[in-house]
C-alpha positions as CSV (number, residue, x, y, z in Angstrom):
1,X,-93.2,-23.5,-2.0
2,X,-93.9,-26.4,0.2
3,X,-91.5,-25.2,3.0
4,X,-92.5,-22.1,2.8
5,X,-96.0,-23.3,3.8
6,X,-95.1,-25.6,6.2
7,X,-93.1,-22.6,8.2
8,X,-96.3,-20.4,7.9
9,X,-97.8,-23.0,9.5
10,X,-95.6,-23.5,12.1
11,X,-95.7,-19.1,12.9
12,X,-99.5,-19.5,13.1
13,X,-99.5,-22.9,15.9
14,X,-96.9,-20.4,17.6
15,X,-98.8,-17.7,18.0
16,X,-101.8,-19.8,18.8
17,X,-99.7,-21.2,21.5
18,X,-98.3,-17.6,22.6
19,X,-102.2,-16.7,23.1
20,X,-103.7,-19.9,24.5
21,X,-100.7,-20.0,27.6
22,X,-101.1,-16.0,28.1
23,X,-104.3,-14.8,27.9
24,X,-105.9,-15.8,31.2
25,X,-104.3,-12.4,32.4
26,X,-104.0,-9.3,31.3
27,X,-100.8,-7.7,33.4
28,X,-99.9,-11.1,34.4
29,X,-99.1,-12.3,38.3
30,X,-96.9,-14.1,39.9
31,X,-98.5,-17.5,38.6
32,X,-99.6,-16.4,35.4
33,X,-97.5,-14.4,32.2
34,X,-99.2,-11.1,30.5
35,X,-101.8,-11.3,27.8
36,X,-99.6,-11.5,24.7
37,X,-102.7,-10.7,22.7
38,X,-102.1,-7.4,20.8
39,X,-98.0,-9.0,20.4
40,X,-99.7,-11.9,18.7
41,X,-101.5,-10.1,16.2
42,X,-99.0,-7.7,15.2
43,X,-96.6,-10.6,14.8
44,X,-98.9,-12.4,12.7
45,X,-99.2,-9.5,10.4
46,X,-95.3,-9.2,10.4
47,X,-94.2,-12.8,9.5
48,X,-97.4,-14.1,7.6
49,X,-97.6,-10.9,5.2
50,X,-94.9,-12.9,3.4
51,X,-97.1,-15.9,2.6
52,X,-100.0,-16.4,0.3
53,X,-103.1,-17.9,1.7
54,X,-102.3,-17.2,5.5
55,X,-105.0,-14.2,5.5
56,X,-107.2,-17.0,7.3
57,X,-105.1,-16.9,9.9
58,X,-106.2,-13.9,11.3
59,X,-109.6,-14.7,12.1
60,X,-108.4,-18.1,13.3
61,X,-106.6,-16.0,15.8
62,X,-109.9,-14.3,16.6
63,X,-111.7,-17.0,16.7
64,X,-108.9,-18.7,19.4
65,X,-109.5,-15.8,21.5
66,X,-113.0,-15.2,21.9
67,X,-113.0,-19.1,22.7
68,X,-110.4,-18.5,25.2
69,X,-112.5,-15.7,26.8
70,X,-115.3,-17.9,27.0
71,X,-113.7,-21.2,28.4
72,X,-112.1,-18.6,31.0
73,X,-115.5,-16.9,31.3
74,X,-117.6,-20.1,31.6
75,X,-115.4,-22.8,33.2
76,X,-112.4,-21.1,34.5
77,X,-114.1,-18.5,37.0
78,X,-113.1,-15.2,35.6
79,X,-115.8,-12.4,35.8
80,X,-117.6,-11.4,32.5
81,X,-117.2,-7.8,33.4
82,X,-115.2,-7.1,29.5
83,X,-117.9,-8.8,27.6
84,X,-120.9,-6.2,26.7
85,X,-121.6,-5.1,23.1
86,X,-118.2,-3.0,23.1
87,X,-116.4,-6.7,23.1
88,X,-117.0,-6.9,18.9
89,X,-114.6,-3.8,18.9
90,X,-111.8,-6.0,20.0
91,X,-111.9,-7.0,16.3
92,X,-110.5,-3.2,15.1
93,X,-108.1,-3.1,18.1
94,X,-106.6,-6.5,16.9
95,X,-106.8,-5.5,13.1
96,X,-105.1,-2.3,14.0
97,X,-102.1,-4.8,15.0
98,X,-102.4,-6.9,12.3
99,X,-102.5,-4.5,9.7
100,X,-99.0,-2.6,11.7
101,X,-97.8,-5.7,11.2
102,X,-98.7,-5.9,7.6
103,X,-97.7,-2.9,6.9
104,X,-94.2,-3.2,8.0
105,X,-93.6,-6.6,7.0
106,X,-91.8,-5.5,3.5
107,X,-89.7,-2.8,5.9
108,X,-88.4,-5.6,8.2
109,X,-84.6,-6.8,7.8
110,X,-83.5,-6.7,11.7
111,X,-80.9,-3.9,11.2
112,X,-80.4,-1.2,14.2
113,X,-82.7,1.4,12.4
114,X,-85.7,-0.7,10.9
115,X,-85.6,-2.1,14.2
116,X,-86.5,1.0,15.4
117,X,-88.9,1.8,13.3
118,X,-90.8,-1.8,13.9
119,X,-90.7,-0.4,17.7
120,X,-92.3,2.5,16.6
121,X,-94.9,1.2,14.5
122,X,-95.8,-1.6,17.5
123,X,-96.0,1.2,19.5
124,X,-98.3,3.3,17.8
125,X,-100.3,0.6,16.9
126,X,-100.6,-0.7,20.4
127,X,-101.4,2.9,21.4
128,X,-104.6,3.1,19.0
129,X,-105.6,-0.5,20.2
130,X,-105.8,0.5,23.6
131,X,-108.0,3.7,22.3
132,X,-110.3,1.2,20.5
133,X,-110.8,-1.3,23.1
134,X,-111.0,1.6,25.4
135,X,-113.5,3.9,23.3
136,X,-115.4,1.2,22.3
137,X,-116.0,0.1,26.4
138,X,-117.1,3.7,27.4
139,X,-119.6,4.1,24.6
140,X,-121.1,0.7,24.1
141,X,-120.5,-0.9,27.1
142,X,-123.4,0.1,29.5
143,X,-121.5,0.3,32.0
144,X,-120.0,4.3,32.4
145,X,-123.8,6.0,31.7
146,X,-123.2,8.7,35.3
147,X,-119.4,9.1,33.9
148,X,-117.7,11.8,31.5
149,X,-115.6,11.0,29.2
150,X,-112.6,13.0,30.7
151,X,-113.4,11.3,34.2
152,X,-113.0,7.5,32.6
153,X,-109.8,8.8,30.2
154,X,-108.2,9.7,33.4
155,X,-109.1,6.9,34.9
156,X,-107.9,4.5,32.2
157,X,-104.6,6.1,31.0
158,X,-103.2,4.3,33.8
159,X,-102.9,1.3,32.3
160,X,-101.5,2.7,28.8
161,X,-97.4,2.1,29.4
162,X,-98.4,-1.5,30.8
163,X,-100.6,-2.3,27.8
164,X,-98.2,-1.0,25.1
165,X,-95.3,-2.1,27.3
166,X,-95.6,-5.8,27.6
167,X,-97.1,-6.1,23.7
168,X,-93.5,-4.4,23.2
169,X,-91.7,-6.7,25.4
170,X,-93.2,-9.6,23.9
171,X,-92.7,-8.4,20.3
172,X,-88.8,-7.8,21.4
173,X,-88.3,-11.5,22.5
174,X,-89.6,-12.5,19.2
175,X,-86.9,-10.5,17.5
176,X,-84.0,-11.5,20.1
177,X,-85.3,-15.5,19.3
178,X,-85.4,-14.6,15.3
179,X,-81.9,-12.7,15.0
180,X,-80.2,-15.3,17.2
181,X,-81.7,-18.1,14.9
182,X,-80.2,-16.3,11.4
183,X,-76.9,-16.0,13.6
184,X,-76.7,-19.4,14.3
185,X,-78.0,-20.0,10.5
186,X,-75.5,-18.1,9.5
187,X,-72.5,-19.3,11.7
188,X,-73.9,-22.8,11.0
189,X,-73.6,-22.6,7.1
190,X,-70.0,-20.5,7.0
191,X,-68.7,-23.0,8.9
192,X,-69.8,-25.6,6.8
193,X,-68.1,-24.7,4.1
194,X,-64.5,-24.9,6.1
195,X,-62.1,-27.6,4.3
């Protein structure tokens, strides 16, 4: 049980990691990788579903980013444009990838057609964060009183395939990394037993 708390662990001070060197930019530049965010929540949901105890973890990955978002916003120079009362909702959009996560966590055995399905369910669950964080900005915000709904939707659905895209990207490196790990496990400990 020991190891298997230790491991959990070790997933949570990864993602913390993943967060803390990505989120200084949302699409990334040529200095700087994409927010892996929304990727780090719905990871966390996938791999610490497993352990007791870890539900902490989520709101110590909340916590990590709202204090990320102020050192950035305070010290590092980046406009406070994002944080209005609509910046609470980013609570829902992250729980909506946590709970994906979850959700899929007892469906998860890195086969052809559950990997599929995991794409899926990242996908659709990146879709509806974008529509929370999105929502939540239009109506709570302040900041869209002269504009229509329609006018800001086509204005924002831009940015869809990029936002989904690189939480997908980032959620398919994970994999690749896991799968070649249990290869190597696997190669390791057959060839162990050779005489």
């Amino acid at each position: 049980m020991k190891i298997f708390e230790n491991r959990s662990w070790m997933i949570v001070v990864g993602l913390a990691l993943a967060m803390a060197l990505t989120r200084f930019n949302h699409f990334g530049s040529s200095v700087a990788l994409p927010d892996a965010s929304l990727a780090v929540f719905f990871l966390g949901g996938l791999y610490l579903s497993k352990f007791s105890k870890t539900r902490w973890a989520f709101f110590a990955l909340l916590t990590e980013a709202a204090l990320i978002d102020y050192y950035a916003i305070t010290m590092g120079g980046t406009s406070d444009w994002c944080v209005t009362p609509a910046y609470g909702f980013l609570v829902f959009a992250y729980g909506a990838m946590w709970y994906a996560g979850n959700w899929f966590a007892p469906r998860h055995t890195l086969t052809g057609r559950n990997l599929l399905g995991m794409f899926a369910v990242a996908t659709v669950a990146s879709t509806l964060a974008f529509v929370i964080s999105n929502v939540s900005f239009f109506l709570f915000s302040g900041r869209y009183a002269e504009m229509s709904a329609v006018e800001y939707a086509s204005q924002v659905v831009q940015y869809l395939g990029s936002y989904v895209g690189i939480a997908l990207l980032y959620v398919a490196c994970v994999i690749a990394v896991h799968m070649v790990y249990l290869l190597l496990k696997v190669k390791a400990h057959s060839g162990s037993h050779v005489i």
